[in-house]
C-alpha positions as CSV (number, residue, x, y, z in Angstrom):
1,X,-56.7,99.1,-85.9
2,X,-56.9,96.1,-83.3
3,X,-58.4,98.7,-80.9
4,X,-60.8,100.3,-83.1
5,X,-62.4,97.1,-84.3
6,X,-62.3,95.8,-80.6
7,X,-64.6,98.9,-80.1
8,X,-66.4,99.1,-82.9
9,X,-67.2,95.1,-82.1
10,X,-68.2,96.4,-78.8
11,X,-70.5,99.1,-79.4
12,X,-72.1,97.0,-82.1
13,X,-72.9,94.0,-79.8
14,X,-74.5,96.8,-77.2
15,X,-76.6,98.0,-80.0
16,X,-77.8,95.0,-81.4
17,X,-78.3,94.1,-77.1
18,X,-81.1,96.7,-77.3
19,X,-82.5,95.8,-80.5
20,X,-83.3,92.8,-79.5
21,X,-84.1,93.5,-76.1
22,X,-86.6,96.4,-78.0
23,X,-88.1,93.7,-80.1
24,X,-88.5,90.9,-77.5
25,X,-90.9,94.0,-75.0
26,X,-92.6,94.4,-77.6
27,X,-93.8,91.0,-78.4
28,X,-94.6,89.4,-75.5
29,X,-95.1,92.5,-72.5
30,X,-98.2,93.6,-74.7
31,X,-97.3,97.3,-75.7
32,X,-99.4,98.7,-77.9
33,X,-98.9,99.6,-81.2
34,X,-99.5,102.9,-81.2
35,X,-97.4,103.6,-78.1
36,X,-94.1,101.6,-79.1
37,X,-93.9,99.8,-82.3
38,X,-91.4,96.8,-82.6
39,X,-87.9,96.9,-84.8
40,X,-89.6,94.9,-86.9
41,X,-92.9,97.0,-87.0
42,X,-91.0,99.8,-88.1
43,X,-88.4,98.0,-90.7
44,X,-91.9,96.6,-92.0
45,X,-93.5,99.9,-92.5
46,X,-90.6,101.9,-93.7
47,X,-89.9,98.9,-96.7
48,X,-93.6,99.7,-97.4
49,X,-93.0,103.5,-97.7
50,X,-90.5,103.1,-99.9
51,X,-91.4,104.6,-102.8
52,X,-92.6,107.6,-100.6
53,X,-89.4,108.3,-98.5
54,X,-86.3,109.2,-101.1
55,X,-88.0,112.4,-102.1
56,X,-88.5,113.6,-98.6
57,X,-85.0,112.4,-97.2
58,X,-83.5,114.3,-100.4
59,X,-85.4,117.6,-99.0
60,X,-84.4,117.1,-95.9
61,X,-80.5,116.5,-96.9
62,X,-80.6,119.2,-99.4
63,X,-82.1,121.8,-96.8
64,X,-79.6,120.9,-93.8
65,X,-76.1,120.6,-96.5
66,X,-77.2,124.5,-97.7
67,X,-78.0,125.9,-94.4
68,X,-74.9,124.3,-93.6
69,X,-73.2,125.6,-96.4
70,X,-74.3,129.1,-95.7
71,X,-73.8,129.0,-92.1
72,X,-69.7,128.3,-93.0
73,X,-69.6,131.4,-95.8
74,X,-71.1,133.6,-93.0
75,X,-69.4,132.1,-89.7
76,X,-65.8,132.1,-90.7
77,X,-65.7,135.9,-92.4
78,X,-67.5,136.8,-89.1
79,X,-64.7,135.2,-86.8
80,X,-62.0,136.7,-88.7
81,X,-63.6,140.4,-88.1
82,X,-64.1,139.4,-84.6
83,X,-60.5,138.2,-84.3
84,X,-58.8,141.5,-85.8
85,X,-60.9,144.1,-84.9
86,X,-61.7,144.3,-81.4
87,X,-64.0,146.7,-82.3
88,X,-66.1,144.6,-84.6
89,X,-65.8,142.5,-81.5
90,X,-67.6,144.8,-79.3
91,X,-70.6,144.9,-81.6
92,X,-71.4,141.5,-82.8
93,X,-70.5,139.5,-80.2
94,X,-73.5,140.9,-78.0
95,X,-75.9,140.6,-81.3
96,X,-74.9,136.8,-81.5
97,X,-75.5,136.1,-78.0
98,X,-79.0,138.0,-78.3
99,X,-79.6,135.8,-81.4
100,X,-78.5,132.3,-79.9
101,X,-80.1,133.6,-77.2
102,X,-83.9,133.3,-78.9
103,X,-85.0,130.2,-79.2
104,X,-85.3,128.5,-82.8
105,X,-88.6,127.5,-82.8
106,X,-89.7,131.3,-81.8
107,X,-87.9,132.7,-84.9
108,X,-89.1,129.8,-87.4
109,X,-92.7,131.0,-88.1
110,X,-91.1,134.9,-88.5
111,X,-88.9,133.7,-91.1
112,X,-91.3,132.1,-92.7
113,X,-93.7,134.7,-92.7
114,X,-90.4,136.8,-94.2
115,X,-89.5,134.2,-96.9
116,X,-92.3,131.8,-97.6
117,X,-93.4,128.3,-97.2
118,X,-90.2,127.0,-99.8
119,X,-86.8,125.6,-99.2
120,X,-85.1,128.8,-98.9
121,X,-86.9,129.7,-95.4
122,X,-85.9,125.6,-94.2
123,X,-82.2,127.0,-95.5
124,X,-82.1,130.3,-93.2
125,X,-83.6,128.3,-90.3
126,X,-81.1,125.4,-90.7
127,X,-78.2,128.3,-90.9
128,X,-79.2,130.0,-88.0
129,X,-79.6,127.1,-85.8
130,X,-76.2,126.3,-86.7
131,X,-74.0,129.2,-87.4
132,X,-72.9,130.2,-83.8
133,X,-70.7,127.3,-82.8
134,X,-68.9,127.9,-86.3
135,X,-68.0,131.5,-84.9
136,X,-67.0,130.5,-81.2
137,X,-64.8,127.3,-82.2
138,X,-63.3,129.5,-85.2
139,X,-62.6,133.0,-83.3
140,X,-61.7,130.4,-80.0
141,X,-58.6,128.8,-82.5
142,X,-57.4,132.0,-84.0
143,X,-56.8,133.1,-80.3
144,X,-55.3,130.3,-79.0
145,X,-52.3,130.6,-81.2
146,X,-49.5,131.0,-78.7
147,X,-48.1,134.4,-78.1
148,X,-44.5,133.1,-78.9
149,X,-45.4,132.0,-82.6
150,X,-47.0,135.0,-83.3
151,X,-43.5,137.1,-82.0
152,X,-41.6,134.4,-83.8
153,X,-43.7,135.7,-87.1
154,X,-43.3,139.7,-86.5
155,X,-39.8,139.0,-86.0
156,X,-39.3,137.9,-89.5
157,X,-41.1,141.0,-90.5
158,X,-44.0,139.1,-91.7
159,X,-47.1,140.9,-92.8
160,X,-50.3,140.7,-90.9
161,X,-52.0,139.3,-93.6
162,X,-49.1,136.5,-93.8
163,X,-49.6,136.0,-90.5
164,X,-53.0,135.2,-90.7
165,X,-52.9,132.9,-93.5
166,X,-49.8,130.9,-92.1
167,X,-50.1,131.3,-88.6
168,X,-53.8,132.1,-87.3
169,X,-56.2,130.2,-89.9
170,X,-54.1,126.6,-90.3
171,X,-53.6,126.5,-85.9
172,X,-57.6,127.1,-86.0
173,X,-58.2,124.2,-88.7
174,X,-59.2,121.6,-85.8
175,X,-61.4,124.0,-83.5
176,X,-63.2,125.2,-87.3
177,X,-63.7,121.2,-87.6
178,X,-64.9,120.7,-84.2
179,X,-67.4,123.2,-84.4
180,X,-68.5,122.3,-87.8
181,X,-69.7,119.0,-86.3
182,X,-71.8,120.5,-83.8
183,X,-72.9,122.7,-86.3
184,X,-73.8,120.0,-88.5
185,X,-76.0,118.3,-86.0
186,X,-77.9,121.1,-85.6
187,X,-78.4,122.2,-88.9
188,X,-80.4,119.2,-88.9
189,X,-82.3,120.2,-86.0
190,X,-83.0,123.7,-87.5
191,X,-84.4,122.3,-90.9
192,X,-86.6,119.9,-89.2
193,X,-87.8,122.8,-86.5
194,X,-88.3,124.7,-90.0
195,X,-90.1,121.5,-91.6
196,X,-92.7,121.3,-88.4
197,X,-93.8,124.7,-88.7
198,X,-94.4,124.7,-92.2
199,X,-93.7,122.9,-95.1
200,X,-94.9,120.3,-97.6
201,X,-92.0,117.8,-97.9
202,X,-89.2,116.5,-95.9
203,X,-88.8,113.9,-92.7
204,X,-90.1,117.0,-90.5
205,X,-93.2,116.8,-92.6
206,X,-93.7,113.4,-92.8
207,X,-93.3,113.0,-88.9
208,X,-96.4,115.3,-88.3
209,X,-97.9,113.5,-90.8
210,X,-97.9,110.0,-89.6
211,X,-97.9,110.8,-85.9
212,X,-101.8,112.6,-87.4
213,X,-102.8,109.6,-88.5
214,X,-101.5,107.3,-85.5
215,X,-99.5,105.5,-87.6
216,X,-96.2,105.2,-85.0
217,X,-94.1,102.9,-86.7
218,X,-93.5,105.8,-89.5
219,X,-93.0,108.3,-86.9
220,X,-90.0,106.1,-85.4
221,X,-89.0,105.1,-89.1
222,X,-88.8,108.4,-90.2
223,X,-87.0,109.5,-87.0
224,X,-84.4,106.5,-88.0
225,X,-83.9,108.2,-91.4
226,X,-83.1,111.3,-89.7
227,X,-80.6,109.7,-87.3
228,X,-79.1,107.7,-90.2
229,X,-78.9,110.9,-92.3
230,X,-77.5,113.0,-89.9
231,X,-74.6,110.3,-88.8
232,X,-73.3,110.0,-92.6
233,X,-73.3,114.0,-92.6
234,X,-71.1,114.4,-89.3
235,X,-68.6,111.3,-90.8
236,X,-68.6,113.2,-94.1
237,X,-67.0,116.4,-91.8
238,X,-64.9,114.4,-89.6
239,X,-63.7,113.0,-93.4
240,X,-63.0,116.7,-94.6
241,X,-61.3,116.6,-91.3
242,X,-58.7,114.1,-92.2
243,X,-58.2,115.7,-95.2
244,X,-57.3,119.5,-94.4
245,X,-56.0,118.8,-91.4
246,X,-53.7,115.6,-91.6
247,X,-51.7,117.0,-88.7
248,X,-54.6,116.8,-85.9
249,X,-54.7,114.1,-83.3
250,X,-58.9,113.6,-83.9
251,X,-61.4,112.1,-81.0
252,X,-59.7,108.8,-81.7
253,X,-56.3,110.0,-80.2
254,X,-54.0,108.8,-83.1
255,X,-52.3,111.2,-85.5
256,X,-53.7,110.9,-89.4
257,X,-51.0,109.3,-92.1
């Protein structure tokens, strides 16, 4: 606990270093406005906002949990097929690497002409953006179970479907959690590519619209709210983490009790 505070102490004073650092450029070495805005620009302008920002930072959240959502329902069926089947491997694999392959911002403005300017096309665009690191981390755990546990099971005469339930999916818990917080991150980037190409709410949105106007310190506020929003969704996973798998040793290097 010691350590973690010691670093947390650390990482806080760096922070607060540049803030400051940020704050005293832009006050006395005559940046402009419009180019860099001050911490205390942006704080200013965003208290001002106020009453305009909940309802776009709830789109936003609500678009990159479901794509989210949907890109774990159709990831981890999709790693289990690849897993057991080889040949279910031979075909998808090279239509997922053709698909991550594209980039996001190509394939927004067809899904929207396919869906429509509404949440569920922000949704699909979030879930593509993040789905494939969900399959790779998932499929890469169910394989790296070692060859002796698996005998160990088919010794005891133990059903392949057994195997997979007590064996395969708990040893591929951690690599599932490690790809869901990549996954998470870009999720976020997929809804906001989704909210810049069309849309009528969200931080996406509200970024095009300020930077229209030349009103910077929104831009950076509303890029703050994004940065906030997508930190508490990547420490709400790495909290599911501590919960469903109490046995992994996580980034900080110290078993869960």
């Amino acid at each position: 606990m010691r350590a973690r505070l010691k670093d947390t102490a650390a990482s806080g004073l760096v922070f607060a270093g540049l803030i400051i650092g940020w704050e005293l450029a832009c006050r006395f070495g005559r940046i402009p406005t419009w180019l860099i805005p001050a911490p205390s620009r942006i704080l200013g302008e965003l208290w001002q906002a106020r009453d305009l920002l909940p309802q776009h930072v709830l789109a936003t959240g609500l678009e990159v949990v479901a794509g989210f959502g949907l890109a774990v329902l159709v990831g981890v069926p999709l790693s289990i097929v690849i897993v057991l089947s080889p040949f279910a491997r031979r075909i998808i694999y090279p239509l997922l690497l053709v698909l991550q392959s594209v980039p996001k911002v190509a394939l927004a403005p067809i899904i929207l002409l396919w869906i429509g300017y509404g949440t569920g096309s922000k949704l699909l665009i979030a879930a593509v953006t993040a789905f494939f690191p969900i399959i790779i981390n998932t499929s890469a755990g169910m394989e790296a179970v070692p060859r002796e546990l698996l005998e160990l099971s088919r010794s005891f005469n133990a059903r392949r479907l057994k195997v997979f339930w007590m064996v395969r999916l708990p040893f591929a818990m951690p690599y599932l959690f490690s790809g869901m917080k990549v996954a998470m991150s870009l999720a976020l980037i997929g809804a906001v590519v989704g909210e810049f190409v069309g849309s009528d709410r969200g931080l996406g949105y509200l970024i095009l619209t300020f930077s229209s106007t030349m009103n910077t310190a929104l831009v950076f506020g509303a890029m703050v709210l994004l940065s906030m929003l997508g930190i508490g969704l990547f420490h709400a996973v790495a909290a599911a983490e501590r919960i469903f798998c109490p046995w992994y040793v996580g980034a900080d290097k110290e078993p869960y009790v």
